[in-house]
C-alpha positions as CSV (number, residue, x, y, z in Angstrom):
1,X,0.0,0.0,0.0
2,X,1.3,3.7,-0.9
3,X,1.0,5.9,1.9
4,X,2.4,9.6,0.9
5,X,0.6,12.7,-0.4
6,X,0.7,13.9,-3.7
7,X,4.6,14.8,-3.3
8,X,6.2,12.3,-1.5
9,X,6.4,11.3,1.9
10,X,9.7,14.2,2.9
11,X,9.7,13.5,6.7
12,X,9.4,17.4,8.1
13,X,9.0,18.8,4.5
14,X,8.7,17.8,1.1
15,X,12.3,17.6,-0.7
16,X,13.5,15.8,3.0
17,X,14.2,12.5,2.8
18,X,11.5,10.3,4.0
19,X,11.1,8.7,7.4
20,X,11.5,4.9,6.5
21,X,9.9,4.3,10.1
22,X,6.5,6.1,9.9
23,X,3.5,4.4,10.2
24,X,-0.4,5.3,9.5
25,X,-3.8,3.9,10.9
26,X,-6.6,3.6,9.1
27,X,-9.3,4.7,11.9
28,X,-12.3,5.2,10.3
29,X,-14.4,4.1,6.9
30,X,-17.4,5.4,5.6
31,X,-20.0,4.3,3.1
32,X,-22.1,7.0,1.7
33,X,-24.8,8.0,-0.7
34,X,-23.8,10.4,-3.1
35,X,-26.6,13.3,-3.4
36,X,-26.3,13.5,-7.1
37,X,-28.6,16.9,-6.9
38,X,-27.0,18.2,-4.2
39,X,-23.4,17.7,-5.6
40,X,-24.7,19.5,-9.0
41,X,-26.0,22.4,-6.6
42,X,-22.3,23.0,-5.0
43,X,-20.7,22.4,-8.6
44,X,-23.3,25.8,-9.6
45,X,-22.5,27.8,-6.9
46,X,-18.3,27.0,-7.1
47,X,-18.4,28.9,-11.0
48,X,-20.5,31.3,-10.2
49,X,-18.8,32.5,-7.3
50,X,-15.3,32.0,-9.6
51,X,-17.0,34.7,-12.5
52,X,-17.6,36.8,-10.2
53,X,-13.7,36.5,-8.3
54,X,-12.0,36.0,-11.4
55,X,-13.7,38.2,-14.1
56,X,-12.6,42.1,-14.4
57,X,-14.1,44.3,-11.4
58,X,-15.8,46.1,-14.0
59,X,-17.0,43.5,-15.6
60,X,-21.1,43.0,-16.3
61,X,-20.5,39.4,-16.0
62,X,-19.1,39.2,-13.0
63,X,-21.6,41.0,-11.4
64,X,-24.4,39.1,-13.2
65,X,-22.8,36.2,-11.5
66,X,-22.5,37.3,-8.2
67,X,-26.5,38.3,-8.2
68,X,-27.2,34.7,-9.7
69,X,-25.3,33.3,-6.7
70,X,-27.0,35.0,-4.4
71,X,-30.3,34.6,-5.7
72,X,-29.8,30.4,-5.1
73,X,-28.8,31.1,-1.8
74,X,-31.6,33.0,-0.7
75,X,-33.9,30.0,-2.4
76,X,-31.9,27.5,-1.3
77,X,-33.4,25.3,1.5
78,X,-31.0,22.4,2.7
79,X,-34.5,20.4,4.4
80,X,-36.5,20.7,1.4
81,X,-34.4,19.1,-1.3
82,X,-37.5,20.5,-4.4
83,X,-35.6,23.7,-3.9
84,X,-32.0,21.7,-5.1
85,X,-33.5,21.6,-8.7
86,X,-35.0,25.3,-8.9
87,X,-31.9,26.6,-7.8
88,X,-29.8,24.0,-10.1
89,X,-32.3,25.6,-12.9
90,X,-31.3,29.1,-11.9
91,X,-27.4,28.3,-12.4
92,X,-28.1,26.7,-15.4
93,X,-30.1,30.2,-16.9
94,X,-26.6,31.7,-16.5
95,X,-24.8,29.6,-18.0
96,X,-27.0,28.9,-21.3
97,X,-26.0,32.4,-22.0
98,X,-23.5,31.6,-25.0
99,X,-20.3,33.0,-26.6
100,X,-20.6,35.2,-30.1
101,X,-18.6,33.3,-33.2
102,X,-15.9,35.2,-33.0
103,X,-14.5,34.1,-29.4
104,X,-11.0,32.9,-28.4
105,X,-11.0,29.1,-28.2
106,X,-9.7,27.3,-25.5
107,X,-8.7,23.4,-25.9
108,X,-9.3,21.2,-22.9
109,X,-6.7,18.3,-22.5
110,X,-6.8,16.0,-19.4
111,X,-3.3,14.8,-18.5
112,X,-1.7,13.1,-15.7
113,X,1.9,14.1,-15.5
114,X,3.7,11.6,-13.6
115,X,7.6,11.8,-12.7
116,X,9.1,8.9,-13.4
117,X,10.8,9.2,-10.3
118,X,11.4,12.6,-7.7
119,X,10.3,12.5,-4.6
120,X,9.6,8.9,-4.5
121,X,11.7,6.1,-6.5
122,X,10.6,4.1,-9.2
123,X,8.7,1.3,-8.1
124,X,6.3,4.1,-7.0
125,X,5.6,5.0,-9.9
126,X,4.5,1.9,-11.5
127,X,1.6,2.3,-9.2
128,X,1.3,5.7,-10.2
129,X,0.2,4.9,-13.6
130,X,-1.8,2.3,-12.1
131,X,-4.2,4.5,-10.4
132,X,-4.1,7.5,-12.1
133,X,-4.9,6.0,-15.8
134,X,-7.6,3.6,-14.2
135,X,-9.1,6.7,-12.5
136,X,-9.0,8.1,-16.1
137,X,-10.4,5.1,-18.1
138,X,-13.6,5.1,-15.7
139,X,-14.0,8.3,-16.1
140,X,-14.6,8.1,-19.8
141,X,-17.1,5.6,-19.3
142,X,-19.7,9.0,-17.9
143,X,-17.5,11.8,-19.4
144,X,-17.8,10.8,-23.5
145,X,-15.8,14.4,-23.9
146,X,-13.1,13.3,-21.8
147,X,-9.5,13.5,-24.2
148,X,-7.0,12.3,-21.7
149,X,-3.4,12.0,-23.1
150,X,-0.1,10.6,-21.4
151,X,3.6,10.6,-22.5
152,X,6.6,8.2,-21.8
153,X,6.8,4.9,-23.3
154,X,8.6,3.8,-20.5
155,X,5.4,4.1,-18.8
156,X,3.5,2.4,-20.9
157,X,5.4,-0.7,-20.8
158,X,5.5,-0.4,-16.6
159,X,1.9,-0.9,-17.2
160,X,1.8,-3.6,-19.9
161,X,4.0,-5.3,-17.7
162,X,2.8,-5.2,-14.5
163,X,-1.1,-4.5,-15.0
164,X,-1.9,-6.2,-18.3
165,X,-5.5,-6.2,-18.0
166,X,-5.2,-2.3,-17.3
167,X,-3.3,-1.9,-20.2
168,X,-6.0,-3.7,-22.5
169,X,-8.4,-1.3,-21.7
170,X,-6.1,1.7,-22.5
171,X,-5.4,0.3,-26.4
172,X,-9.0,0.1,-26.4
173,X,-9.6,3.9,-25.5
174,X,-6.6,4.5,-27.6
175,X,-8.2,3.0,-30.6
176,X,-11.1,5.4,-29.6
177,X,-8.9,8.8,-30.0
178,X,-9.4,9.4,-26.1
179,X,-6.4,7.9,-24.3
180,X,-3.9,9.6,-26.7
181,X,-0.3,8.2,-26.1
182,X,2.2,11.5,-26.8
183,X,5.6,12.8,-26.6
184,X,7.6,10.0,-28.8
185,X,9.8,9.6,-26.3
186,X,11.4,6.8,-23.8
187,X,11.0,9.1,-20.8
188,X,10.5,13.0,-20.5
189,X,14.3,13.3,-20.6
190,X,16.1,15.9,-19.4
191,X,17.0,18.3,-22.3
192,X,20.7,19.2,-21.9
193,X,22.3,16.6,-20.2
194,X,22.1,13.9,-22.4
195,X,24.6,13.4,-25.5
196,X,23.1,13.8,-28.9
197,X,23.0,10.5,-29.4
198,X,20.8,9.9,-26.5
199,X,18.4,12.5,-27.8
200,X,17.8,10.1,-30.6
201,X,17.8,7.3,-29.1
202,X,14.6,8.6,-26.6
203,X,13.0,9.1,-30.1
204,X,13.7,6.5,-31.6
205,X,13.2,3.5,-29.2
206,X,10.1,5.6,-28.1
207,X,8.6,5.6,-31.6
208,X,9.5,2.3,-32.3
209,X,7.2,1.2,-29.2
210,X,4.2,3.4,-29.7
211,X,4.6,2.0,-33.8
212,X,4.3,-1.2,-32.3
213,X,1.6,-0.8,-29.6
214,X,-0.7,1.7,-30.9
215,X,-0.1,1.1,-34.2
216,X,0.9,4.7,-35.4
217,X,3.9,7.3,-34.3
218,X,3.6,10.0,-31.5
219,X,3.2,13.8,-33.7
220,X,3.8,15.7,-30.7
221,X,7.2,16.1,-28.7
222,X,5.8,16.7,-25.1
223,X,8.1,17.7,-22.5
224,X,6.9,20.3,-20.3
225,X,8.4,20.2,-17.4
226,X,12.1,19.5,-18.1
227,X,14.8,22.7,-17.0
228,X,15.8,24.2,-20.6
229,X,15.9,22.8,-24.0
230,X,18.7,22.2,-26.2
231,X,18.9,23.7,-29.8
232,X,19.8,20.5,-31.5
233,X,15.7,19.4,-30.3
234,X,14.4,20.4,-33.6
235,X,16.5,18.3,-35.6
236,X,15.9,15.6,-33.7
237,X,12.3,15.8,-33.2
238,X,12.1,16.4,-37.3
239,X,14.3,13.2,-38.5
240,X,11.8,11.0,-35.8
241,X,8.9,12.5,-37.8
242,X,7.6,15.1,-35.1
243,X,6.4,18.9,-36.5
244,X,4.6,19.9,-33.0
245,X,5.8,20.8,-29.5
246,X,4.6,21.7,-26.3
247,X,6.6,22.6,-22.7
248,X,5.4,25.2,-19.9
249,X,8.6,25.3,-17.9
250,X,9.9,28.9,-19.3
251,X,6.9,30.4,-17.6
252,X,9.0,29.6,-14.5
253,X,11.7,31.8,-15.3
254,X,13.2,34.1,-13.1
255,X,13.9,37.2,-14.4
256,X,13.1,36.9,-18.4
257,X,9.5,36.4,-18.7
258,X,9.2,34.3,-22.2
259,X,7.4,36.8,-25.0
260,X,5.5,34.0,-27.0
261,X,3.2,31.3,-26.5
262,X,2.7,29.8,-29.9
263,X,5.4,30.4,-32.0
264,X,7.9,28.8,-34.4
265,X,11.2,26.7,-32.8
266,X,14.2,27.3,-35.1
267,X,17.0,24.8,-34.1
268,X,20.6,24.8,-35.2
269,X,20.4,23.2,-38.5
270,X,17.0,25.2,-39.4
271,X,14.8,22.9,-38.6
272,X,11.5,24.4,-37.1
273,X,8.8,23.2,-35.0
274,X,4.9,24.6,-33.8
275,X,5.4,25.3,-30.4
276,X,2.9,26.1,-27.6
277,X,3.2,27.0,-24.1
278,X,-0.1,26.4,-22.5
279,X,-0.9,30.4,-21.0
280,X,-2.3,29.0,-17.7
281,X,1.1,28.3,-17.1
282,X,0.5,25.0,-15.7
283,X,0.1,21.1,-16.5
284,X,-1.9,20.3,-13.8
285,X,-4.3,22.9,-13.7
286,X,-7.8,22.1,-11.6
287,X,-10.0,23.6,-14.6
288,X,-10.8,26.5,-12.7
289,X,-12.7,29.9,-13.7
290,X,-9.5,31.2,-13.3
291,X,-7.3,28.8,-15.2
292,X,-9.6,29.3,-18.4
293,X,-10.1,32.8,-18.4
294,X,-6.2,32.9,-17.8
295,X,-5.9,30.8,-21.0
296,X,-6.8,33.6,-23.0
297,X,-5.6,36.6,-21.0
298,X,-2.1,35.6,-20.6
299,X,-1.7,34.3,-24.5
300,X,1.4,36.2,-25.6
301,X,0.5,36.1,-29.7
302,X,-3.0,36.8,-29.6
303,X,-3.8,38.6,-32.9
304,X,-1.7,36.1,-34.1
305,X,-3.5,33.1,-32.7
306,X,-6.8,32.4,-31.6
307,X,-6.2,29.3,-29.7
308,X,-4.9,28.3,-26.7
309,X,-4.2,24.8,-24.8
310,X,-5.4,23.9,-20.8
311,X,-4.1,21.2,-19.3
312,X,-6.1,20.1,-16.2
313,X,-5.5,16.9,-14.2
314,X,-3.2,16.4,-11.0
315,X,0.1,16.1,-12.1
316,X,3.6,15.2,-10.6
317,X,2.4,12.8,-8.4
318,X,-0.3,11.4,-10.9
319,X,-3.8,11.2,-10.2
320,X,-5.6,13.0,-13.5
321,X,-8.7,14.3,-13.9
322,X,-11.5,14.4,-11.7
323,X,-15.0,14.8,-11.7
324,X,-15.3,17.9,-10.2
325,X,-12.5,19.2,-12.8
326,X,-15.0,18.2,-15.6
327,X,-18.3,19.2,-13.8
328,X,-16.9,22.5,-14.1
329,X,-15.5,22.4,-17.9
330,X,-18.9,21.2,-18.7
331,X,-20.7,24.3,-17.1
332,X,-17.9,26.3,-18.9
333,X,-17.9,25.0,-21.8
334,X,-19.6,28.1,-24.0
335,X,-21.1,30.3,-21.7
336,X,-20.7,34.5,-22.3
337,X,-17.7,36.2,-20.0
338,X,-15.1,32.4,-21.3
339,X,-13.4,31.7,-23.9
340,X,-15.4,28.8,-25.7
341,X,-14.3,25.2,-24.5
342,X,-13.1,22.4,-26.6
343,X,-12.5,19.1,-26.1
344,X,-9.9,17.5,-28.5
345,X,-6.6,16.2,-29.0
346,X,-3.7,18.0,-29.6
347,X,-2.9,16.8,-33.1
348,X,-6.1,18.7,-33.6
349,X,-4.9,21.4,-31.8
350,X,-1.7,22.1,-33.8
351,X,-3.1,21.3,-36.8
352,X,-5.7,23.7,-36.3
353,X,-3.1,26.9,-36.2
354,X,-2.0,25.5,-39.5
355,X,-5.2,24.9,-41.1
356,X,-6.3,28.1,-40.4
357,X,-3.2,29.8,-41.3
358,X,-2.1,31.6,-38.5
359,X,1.4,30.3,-39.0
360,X,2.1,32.7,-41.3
361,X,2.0,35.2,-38.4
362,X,4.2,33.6,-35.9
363,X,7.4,34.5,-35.2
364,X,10.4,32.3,-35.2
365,X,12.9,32.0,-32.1
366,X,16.0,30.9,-33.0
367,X,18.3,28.9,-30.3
368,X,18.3,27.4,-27.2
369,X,15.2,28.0,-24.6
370,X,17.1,28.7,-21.6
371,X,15.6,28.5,-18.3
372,X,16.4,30.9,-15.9
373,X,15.9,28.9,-12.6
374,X,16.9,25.2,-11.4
375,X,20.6,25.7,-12.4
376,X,22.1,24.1,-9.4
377,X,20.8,20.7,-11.2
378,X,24.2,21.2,-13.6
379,X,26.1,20.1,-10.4
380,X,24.6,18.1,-8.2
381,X,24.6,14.7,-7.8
382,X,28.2,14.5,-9.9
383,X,28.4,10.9,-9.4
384,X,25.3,10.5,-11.3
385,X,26.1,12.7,-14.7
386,X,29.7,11.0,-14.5
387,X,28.4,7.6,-14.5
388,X,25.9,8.4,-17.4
389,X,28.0,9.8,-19.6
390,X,30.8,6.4,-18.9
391,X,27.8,4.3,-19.7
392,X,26.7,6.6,-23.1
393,X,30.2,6.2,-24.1
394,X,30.5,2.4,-23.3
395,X,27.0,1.8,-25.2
396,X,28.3,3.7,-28.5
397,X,31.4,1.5,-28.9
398,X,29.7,-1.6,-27.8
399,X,27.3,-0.9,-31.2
400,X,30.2,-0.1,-32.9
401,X,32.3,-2.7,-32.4
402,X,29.8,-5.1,-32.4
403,X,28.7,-4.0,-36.7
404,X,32.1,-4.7,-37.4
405,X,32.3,-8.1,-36.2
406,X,29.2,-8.6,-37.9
407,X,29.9,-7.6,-41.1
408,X,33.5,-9.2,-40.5
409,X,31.4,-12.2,-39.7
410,X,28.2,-13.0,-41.6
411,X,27.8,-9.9,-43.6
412,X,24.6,-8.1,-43.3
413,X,22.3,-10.8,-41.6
414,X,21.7,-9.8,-38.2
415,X,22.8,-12.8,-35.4
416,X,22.3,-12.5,-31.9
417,X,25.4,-14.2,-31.0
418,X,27.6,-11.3,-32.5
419,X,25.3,-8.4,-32.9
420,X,23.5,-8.3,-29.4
421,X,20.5,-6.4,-30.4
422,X,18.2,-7.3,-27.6
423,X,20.5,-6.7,-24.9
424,X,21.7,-3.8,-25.6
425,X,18.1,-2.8,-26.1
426,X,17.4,-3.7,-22.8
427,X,20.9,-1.8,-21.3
428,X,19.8,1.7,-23.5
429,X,16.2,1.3,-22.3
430,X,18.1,1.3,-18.5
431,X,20.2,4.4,-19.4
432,X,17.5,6.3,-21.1
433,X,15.0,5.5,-18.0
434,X,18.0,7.4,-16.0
435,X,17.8,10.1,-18.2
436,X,14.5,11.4,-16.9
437,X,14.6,14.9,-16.2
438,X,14.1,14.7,-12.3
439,X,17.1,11.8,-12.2
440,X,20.3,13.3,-14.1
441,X,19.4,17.0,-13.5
442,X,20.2,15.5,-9.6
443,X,16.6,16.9,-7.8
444,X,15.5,13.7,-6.7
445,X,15.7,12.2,-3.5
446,X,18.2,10.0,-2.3
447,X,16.6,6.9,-2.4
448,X,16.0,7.3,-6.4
449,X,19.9,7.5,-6.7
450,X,20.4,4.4,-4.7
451,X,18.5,2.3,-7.4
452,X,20.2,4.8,-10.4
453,X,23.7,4.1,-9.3
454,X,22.8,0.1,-9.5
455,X,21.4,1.1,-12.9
456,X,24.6,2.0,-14.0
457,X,26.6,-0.4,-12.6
458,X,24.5,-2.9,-14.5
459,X,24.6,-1.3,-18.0
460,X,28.5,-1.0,-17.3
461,X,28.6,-5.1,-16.1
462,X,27.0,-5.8,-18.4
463,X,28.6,-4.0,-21.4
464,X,31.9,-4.3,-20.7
465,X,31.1,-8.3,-21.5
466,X,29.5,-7.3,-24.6
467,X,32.5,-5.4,-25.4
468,X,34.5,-8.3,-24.9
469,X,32.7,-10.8,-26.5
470,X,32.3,-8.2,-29.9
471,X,35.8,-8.1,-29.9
472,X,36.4,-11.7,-29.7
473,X,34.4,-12.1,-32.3
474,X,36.3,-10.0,-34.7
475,X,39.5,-11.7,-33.6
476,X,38.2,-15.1,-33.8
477,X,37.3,-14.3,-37.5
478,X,40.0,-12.9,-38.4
479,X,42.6,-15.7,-36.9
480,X,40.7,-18.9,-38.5
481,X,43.1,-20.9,-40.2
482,X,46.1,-19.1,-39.0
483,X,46.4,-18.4,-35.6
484,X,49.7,-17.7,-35.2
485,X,49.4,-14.3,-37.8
486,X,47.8,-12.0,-35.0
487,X,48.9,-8.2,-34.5
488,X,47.9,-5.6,-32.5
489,X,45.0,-2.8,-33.6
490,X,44.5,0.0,-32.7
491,X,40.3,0.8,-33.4
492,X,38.9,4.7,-33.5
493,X,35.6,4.6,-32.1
494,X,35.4,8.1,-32.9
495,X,33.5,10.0,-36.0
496,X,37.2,11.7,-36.7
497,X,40.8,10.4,-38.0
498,X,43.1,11.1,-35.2
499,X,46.9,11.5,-35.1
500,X,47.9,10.7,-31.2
501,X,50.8,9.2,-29.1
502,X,48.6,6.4,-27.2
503,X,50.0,4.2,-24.2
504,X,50.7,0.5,-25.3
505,X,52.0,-0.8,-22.4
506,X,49.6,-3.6,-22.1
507,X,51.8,-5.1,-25.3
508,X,54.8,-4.5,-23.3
509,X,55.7,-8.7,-22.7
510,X,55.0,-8.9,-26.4
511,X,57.0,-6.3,-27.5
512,X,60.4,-6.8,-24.7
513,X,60.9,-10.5,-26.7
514,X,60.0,-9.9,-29.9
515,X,60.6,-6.0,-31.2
516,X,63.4,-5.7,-34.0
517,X,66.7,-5.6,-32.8
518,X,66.6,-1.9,-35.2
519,X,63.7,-0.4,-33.1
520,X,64.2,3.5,-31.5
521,X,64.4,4.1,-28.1
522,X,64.6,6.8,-25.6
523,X,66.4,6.0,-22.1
524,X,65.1,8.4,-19.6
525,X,66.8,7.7,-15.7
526,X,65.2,7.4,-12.7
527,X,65.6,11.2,-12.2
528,X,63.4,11.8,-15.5
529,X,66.7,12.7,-17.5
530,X,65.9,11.8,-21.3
531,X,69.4,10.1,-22.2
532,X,69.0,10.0,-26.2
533,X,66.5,11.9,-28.2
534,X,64.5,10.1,-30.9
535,X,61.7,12.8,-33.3
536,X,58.6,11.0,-33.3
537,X,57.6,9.7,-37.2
538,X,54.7,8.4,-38.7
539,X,53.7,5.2,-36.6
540,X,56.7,5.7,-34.5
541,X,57.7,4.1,-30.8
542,X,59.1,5.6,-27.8
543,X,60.6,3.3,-25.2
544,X,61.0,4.4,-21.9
545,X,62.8,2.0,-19.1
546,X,63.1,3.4,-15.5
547,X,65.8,1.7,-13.2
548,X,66.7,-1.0,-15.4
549,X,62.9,-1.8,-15.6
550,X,60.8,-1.7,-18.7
551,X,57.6,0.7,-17.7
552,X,56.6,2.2,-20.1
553,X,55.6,2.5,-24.3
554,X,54.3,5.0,-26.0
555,X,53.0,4.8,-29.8
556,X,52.3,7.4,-32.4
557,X,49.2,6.1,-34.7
558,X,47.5,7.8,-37.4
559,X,43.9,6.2,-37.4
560,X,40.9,7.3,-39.4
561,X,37.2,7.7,-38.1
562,X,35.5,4.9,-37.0
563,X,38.0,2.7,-38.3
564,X,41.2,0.8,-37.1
565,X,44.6,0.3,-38.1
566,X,47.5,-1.9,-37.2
567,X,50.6,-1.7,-34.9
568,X,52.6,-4.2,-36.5
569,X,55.1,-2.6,-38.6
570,X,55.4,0.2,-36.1
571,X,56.4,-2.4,-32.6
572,X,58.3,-4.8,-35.3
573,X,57.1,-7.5,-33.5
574,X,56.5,-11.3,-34.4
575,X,52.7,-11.2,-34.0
576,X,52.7,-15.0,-32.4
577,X,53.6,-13.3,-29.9
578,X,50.6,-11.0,-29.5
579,X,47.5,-12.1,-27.3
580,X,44.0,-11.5,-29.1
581,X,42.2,-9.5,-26.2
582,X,41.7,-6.3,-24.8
583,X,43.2,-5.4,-21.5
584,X,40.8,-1.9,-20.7
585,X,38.2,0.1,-21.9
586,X,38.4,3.8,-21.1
587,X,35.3,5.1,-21.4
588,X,35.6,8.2,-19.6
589,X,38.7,10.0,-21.9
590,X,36.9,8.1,-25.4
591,X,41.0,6.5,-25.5
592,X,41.5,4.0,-28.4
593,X,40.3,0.4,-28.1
594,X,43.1,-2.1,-28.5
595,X,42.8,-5.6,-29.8
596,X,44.3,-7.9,-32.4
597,X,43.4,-8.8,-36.1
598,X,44.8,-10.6,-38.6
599,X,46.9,-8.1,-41.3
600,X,45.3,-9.5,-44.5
601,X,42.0,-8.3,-43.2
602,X,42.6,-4.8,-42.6
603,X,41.3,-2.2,-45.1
């Protein structure tokens, strides 16, 4: 059972850590009747009273909604329940009162935005989705207008896997157009952090799940509550085959106050995106008076746009929509004083602005969106963005290596036993999970990092053996039918040629009993003295002995990009000599890879 409130369980406060010790009693349960006429009564009285708070002081409105609200109060008897409906009748004469043609549009989009972890770890948040998207699927059974939308495939296989019968009923609604899966990604990332190739990685394995599941890609990037957004996001989001975006977080900002809230998002290659920040400023709003008349009065490019998004539903500890939340869109729904109410998805949204063409008005911003608060998340938790970017590292030249020994191998068929494409699956799945924009950023609590740091120390168990074994199996190709031809390689994981003295001490035995006699060396002392000098050539050697012992050798190479070349002629050496493996993978400096091939297979 989940005992914590709707952020966390902080023991004194809600970023402390919690208090692994406290206990609750349940006391008291009550079964009721719900009053459905009474209930509709208090629904009636909660919007009016918000026109009249909410709407201008001078407003006619406003005060047309205050008299309306005091009229079913002075009918109002709570012993004689007849007078329920006349009042109920009264509300409802206010609120038949409709909007002219011409009236801003507000879209009404029920979401649940659930961290994947925060202020409670992940195994929380598998129950999370649980409740919240079960609490959303009944709700559509009396709310037919209900859209309800969700990101983070991640998410959706936490529930496939945990609460399959749950998850049937969501494809169902999905199939529907009213559980709308969005965002295209593997979590809601963080959006500097990460390496490029992470960025499209989120895409991509995301995409490649809704494709599967739902049968048809995500069109909306949705990330609105990550701390900036890197420039290079357009690209991405345009090669996975996304044109729309949507984020709140700049309304955050601490001094700069962002101008626009539908505009065009310009990245560094030119790629451009829809974008809309929501002008209630919120993902969770509780579909008040206030949030919907906000909706239109803080929307930066009116004139320019007549539309505007709400997104109501408890959000960063899940929970959704509620009834009261659409009681009160209902009764707002068009009703003079509001903008008019919608009910849609926002694919329909966006492509709205464009079918109408208001994008012709829009301006373009051009660059990163900074965020001006939340920068201590560049720092903190340093253990965490170190380990992250080892394992990004490791992951890239586990791929890489692994393609050549296929194609050394078997050519283009795929084969599990040398291209490991459903493990490392599962280990980028792991690293993209610990991407999540409450988890790298370092604003989570401590017991989230406890199960991150295990994370890493898994994908980097684990990969290190796939590095091996990838490795082997380019060497194992390469030696059949003559074993005793093996020299050393040097392989450039790297997308550019590089000219560099590496350290090859690891060949050191190899190369003590079996260099040419001819070989240059420098002598240094134990003082550090050089004793000989020796300019370093093309492919050339330095030897270095301290106090008699041999220590030390240092190799000039010339390699190209993601390629590898050989040591051979450079150590003079009698390859027989050379063992086929790799002694260490440096993932931190991006260092060479060394291991062995055979020379007649180098290109």
């Amino acid at each position: 059972m989940a005992a914590n409130g709707m952020f966390g369980a902080g023991s004194g406060g809600m970023i402390n850590p919690p208090d692994q010790d406290r206990t609750f009693v349940l006391r008291e349960a009550c079964i009721a009747v719900f009053d459905r006429d009474c209930y509709n009564l208090l629904m009636d009285l909660n919007i009016l009273h918000d026109f009249a708070k909410h709407l201008p002081a001078d407003s006619t409105r406003a005060y047309e909604a205050l008299l309306t609200a005091n009229d079913i109060v002075n009918h109002c008897d709570p012993f004689k329940r007849e007078t329920f409906q006349r009042c109920h009748e009264k509300a409802q004469s206010f609120f038949s009162q409709r909007n002219g043609p011409c009236r801003f549009t507000v879209s009404a989009i029920g979401n649940c935005h659930i961290d994947c972890a925060w202020l409670w770890p992940y195994g929380e948040t598998i129950r999370k989705c649980a409740r919240s998207w079960s609490s959303a699927i009944r709700l559509m059974e009396d709310y037919p207008e209900l859209v309800f939308v969700a990101s983070q495939a991640q998410q959706y296989e936490w529930v496939k896997q945990n609460y399959p019968a749950l998850y049937s009923q969501v494809k169902a609604r999905a199939s529907e157009g009213r559980f709308i899966p969005v965002g295209g990604t593997w979590v809601e990332m963080d959006g500097n952090l990460p390496s490029g190739e992470s960025f499209v990685r989120q895409f991509l394995i995301g995409q490649r799940f809704f494709k599967a599941e739902f049968g048809s890609y995500c069109e909306e990037f949705w990330l609105p509550d990550t701390f900036g957004y890197s420039a290079q996001l357009p690209q991405v989001m345009k090669s996975a085959g996304i044109r729309h975006f949507l984020t709140q977080k700049l309304s955050w900002n601490l001094t700069n106050k962002f101008p626009h809230s539908t505009f065009y998002w310009e990245g560094i290659d030119g790629s451009r995106c829809l974008v809309h920040f929501p002008p209630a400023d919120t993902y969770g709003s509780d579909a008040s008076v206030h949030d919907v008349h906000k909706s239109e009065t803080n929307m930066k490019d009116k004139g320019r746009s007549s539309q505007s998004l709400l997104l109501y539903g408890y959000g960063d500890g899940g929970g959704g929509p509620t009834e009261d939340m659409l009681e009160r869109l209902k009764r707002m729904r068009n009703v003079e004083g509001l903008p008019k109410l919608v009910f849609e998805s926002p694919s329909k949204f966006f492509v709205g602005i464009e079918e109408r063409g208001e994008c012709n008005q829009l301006v373009t911003w051009v660059g990163e969106l900074y965020f001006e608060l939340h920068r201590g998340t560049y720092t903190s938790q340093a253990q965490v963005k170190q380990a992250n970017r080892k394992c990004e590292v490791l992951l890239h030249d586990i791929e890489f290596l692994a393609a050549i020994a296929k194609f050394e191998s078997c050519g283009l068929e795929l084969s599990s036993d040398i291209y490991p494409k459903e493990e490392l699956l599962r280990l980028w799945k792991l690293l993209l999970l610990d991407q999540f924009h409450d988890v790298l950023p370092g604003s989570s609590i401590r017991e989230v990092y406890v199960d991150v740091m295990g994370h890493f120390k898994e994908i980097q168990t684990a990969g290190n053996n796939l590095l091996s074994s990838s490795i082997s199996a380019v060497t194992s190709k390469s030696t059949q039918g003559h074993s005793d031809r093996l020299y050393p390689v040097v392989v450039n994981t790297l997308c550019w040629d590089r000219q560099e003295v590496i350290d090859a001490s690891h060949l050191l035995t190899a190369v003590a009993q079996h260099a040419s006699p001819s070989l240059p060396l420098i002598q240094i002392t134990g003082d550090g003295h050089s004793l000989g000098k020796y300019e370093l050539q093309t492919a050339g050697v330095l030897w270095c002995t301290c106090w008699s012992f041999l220590v030390l050798l240092l190799v000039y190479v010339d390699c190209p990009s993601m390629g590898y070349c050989s040591l051979n002629t450079a150590l003079g050496l009698d390859a027989s000599a050379v063992p086929a493996s790799v002694v260490e993978h440096k993932a931190s400096s991006q260092e060479f890879v060394f291991c062995c091939e055979d020379s007649s297979n180098l290109y």
